[in-house]
N, C-alpha and C positions, 0 to 999 in steps of 0.2 A: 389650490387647497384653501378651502375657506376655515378661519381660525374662531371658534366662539371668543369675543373680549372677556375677558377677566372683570370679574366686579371688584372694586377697589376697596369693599367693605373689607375689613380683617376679621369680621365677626366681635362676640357681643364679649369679648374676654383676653385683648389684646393690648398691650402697656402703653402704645404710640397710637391706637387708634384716635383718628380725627385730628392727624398729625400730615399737613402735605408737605411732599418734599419735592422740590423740579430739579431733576439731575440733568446739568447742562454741560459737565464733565468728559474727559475722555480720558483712555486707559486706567488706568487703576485707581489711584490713593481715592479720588474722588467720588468715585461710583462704586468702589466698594465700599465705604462708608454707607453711603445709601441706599446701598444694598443691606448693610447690617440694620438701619433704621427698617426697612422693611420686610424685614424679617419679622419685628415685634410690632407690625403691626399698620406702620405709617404707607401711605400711601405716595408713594412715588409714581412721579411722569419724568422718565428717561426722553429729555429732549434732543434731537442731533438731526446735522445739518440733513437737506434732503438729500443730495447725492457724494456725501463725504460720514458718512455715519463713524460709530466711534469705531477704530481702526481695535478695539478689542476686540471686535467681532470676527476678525479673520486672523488676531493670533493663534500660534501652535493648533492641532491640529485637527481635521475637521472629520464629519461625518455626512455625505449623503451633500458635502458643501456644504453643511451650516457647523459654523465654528463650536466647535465644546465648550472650552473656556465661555463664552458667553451663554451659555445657558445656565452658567453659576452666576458668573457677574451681572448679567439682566436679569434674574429673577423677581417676583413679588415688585415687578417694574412695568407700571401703562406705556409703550412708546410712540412716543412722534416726531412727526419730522418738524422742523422751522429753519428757515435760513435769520438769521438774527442779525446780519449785515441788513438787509434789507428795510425797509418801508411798515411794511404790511409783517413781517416778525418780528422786528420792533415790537409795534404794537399791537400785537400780539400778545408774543413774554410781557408786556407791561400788566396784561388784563388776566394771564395767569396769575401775573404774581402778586395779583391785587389778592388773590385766593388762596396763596399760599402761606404756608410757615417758615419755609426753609426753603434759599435757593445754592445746591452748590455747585461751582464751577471753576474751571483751572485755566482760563486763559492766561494768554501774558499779563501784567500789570497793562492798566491804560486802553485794552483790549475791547474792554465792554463801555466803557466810556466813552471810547471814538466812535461808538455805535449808540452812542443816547442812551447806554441804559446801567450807566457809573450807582452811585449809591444815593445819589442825589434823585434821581430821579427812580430807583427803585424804593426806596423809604419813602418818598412823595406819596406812590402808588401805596403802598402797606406803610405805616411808620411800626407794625408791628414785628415785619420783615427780617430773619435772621439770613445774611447773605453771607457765603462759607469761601471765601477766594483759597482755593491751594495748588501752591506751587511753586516750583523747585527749591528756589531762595527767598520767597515772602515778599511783601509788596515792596519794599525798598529796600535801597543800599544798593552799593556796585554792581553786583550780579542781578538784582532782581527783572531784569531786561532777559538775562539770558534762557534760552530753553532748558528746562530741569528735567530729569529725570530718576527714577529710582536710584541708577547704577549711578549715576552722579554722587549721591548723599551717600550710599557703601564705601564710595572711595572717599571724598570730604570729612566725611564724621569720624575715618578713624578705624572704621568696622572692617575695609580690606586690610588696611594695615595688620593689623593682630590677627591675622586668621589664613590660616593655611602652616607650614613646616617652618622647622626655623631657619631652614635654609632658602629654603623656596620661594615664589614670590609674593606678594599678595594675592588675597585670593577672594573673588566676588562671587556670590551666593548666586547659583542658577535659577533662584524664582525672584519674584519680586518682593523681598522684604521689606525694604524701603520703606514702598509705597503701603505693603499691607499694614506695618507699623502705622505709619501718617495716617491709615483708614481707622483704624482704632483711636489715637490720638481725635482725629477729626470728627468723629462719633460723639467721645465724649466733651470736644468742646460744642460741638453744635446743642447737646443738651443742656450744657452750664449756661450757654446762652439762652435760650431755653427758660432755664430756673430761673436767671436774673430776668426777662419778660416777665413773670408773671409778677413780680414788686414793682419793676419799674412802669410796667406797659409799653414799653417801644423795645424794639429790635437792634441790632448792634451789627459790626461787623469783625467776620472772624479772620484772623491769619493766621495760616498755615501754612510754614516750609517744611517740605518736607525733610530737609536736612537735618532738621532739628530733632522730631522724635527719637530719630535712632540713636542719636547722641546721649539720649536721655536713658536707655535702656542698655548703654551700654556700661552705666555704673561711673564710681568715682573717677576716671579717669583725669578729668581735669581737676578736681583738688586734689589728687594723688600729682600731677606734674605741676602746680599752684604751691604745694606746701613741700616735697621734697624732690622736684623734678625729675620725677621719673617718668619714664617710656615704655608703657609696656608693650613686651616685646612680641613675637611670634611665636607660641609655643606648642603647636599641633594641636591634640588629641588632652596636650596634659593643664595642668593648671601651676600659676603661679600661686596658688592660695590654700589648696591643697592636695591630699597625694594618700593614696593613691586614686588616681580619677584618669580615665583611659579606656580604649577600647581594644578590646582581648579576644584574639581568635582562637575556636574551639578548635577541638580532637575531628569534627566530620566537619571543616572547613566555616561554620556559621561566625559569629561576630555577636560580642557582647560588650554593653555598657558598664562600667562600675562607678557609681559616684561616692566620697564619704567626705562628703561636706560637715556631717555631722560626728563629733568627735566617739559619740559611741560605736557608729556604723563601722567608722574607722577600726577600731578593737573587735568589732564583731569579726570582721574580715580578714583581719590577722591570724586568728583564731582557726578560720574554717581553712583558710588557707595551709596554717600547719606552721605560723610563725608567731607564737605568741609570745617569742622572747622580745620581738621588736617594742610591744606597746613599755614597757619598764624602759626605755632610752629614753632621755629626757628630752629630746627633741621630738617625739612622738607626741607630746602632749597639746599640741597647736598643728592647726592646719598649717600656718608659715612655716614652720618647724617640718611637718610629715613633703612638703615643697621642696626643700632643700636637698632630701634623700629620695627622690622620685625613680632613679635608676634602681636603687632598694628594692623599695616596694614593688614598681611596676615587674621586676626579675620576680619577684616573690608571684606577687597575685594570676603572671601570665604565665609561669610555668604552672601551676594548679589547674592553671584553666584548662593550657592547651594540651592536655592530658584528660580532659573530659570533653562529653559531647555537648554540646548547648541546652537540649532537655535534662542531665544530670548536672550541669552549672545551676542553670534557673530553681532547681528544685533544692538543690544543696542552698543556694544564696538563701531561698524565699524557708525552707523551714532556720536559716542560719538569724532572719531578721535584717538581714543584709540589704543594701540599696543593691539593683540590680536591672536591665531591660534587654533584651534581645533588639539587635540593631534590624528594624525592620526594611524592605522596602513595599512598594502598596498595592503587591500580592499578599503580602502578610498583615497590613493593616486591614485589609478588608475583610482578613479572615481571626480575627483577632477575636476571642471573647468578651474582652473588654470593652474594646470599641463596639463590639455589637451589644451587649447590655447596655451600654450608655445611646445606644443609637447615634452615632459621632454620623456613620454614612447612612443617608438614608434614601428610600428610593420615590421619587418624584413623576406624576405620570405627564406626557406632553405633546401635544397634537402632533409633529413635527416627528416625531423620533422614536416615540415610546416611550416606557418606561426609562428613568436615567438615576444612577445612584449619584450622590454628590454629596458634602458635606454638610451635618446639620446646622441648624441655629448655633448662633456660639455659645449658647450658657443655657442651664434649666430652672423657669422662674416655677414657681409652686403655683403660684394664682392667677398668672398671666403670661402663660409662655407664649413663643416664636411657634412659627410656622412656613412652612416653604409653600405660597398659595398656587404657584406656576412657574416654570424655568423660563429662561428668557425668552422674548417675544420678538417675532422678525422687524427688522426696519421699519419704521411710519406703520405698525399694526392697528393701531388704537387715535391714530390722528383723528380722526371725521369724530368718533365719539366724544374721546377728549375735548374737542374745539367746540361739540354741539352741548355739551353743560355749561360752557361760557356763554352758550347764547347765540352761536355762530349759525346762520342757518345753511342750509347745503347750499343755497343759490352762491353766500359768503365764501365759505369753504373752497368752491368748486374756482370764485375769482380768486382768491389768496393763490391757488395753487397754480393758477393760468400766469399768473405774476410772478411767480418762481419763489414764491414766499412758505413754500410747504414742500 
């Protein structure tokens, strides 16, 4: 099958246009970031070895033999191959990166340096150069030797601990949070580095462990154990902070969310429920307070429910003003009106496959939105073009690769 290359223009109305990125990364935190860069616009060349490419390409599961999962995570991505132990990729990546803005990569610490191409020698090459190291535990300290992983940083930061029953045991999130958190975190540092280049004029270098983001997102907990030592504990479905918050099955079997984080939602719910004597208890008036009577409430809110169907809950909640969501799974997101106004899935056409629905851009800019220009591209697709804008000519090309450099 021959593939037409993709032009790496973004067009004349895109936030990162004239923005390179060399994605030298593998599995997640790393390449999804630069996947979200190019989305808006930036141009990425997804660089990976010639015969070990990124091992995301044959997770979970596939079609026709080409992995799914990568046709989201390669998207809006030129790829080629380079062996970067080598001679001839070496110097190579040196002569990309003379061209680029951003390189990211997740090797071990010391990794890219035993290989001539540490930060010394890449700022040599670009001193404008933003170079993005992420991974597991950050360039130094005790661990930062060891192999890191998403499910690593869910159990270190805290995030197994608190999640699952109180009885039960911890409990690790079956996608990769982690690392999609660290992609977001990594996104917006590779910009702030970014903004600081354009006062400074030179490039910097970024770290990122992953362990740390999620840490971040999971709230006070360390000045909560810092100022009154506390641990917060495992508490299912419900919250220490307030109540009633839970997930409530209907009359024909469905499942609903209820949040009232908000102290009026709180009262509204009472209300629809058919217990408005609760809100007049003086401990009703704080979330900590609606916490400490959670068997209450939750008796209260789940028996209303599980007496109705899930379309006469939703209907009752949404004219009551009530916080409310039907617990979806992604037969029901895709048929979702909301998510379809919002175009959340959208569908992407692809030499390879056909048409494929996948998730949009993340955000909607007014003057300069995202766009999905191509779903991911096979192994080494776009090598020989890629290399021939540096100047390489085919005769070049044709030696790199006789040398096992491509």
């Amino acid at each position: 099958m021959t593939l037409t290359p993709p032009t790496p223009s973004a067009g004349p109305h895109t936030a990162l246009q004239g923005l390179r990125v060399l994605d030298l990364a593998t599995l997640f935190a790393g390449p999804l970031a630069a996947t979200m860069l190019g989305d808006f616009g930036a141009e990425v060349v997804k660089v990976e070895h010639p015969e070990r490419p990124d091992p995301a390409r044959g997770h979970g599961p596939a079609k026709d033999g080409i992995g799914l999962w990568w046709k989201l995570l390669g998207r809006n991505k030129r790829a080629i191959t380079l062996d970067l132990s080598s001679p001839g990729g070496r110097d190579t990546l040196l002569r990309l990166a003379a061209t680029a803005d951003v390189i990211i990569e997740n090797f071990r610490p010391g990794t890219l340096e035993k290989w001539g191409l540490g930060w010394a020698e890449l700022s040599d090459a670009n001193p404008r150069l933003v170079l993005t190291r992420v991974t597991g535990f950050g360039q130094f300290g005790p661990y930062s030797h060891r192999p890191g992983f998403g499910t690593l940083a869910e159990a270190m930061s805290g995030f197994a601990s608190i999640t699952g029953e109180p009885h039960g045991p911890p409990t690790l999130p079956p996608f990769g949070l982690a690392d999609s958190i660290a992609a977001l975190a990594t996104s917006f540092a590779v910009l702030t580095a970014l903004a600081a280049r354009t006062a400074t004029g030179r490039g910097q270098v970024v770290d990122m462990a992953i362990i740390e983001p999620i840490l971040t997102v999971l709230g006070p907990q360390p000045l909560w154990y810092d100022q009154l030592g506390y641990v917060q504990p495992r508490t299912g479905n419900r919250s220490r902070n307030n109540a009633p918050r839970n997930t409530y099955r209907t009359s024909d079997g469905g499942w609903v969310a209820v949040s009232t984080s908000a102290q009026s939602v709180a009262e509204r719910v009472m209300r629809l429920v058919g217990r408005p004597e609760l809100i007049d208890e003086p401990w009703f008036a704080s979330g900590t307070g609606r916490a400490q009577h959670t068997e209450e409430l939750d008796e209260a809110v789940g028996t209303w429910i599980a007496h109705r169907t899930r379309e006469e809950v939703m209907t009752a909640f949404e004219k009551a003003e009530a916080a409310v969501a039907p617990v979806y799974d992604i037969r029901d997101v895709m048929d979702d009106p909301q998510y379809r106004a919002l175009e959340t899935v959208t569908e992407v056409p692809d030499p390879e496959l056909g048409p494929l629905r996948m998730q949009n851009v993340l955000f909607r800019l007014s003057e300069t939105p995202g766009a999905i220009r191509w779903a991911g591209r096979p192994h080494g697709a776009d090598t020989d073009e890629v290399l021939g804008e540096l100047g390489l000519t085919p005769a070049d090309i044709t030696a790199l690769r006789a040398r096992g450099a491509l």
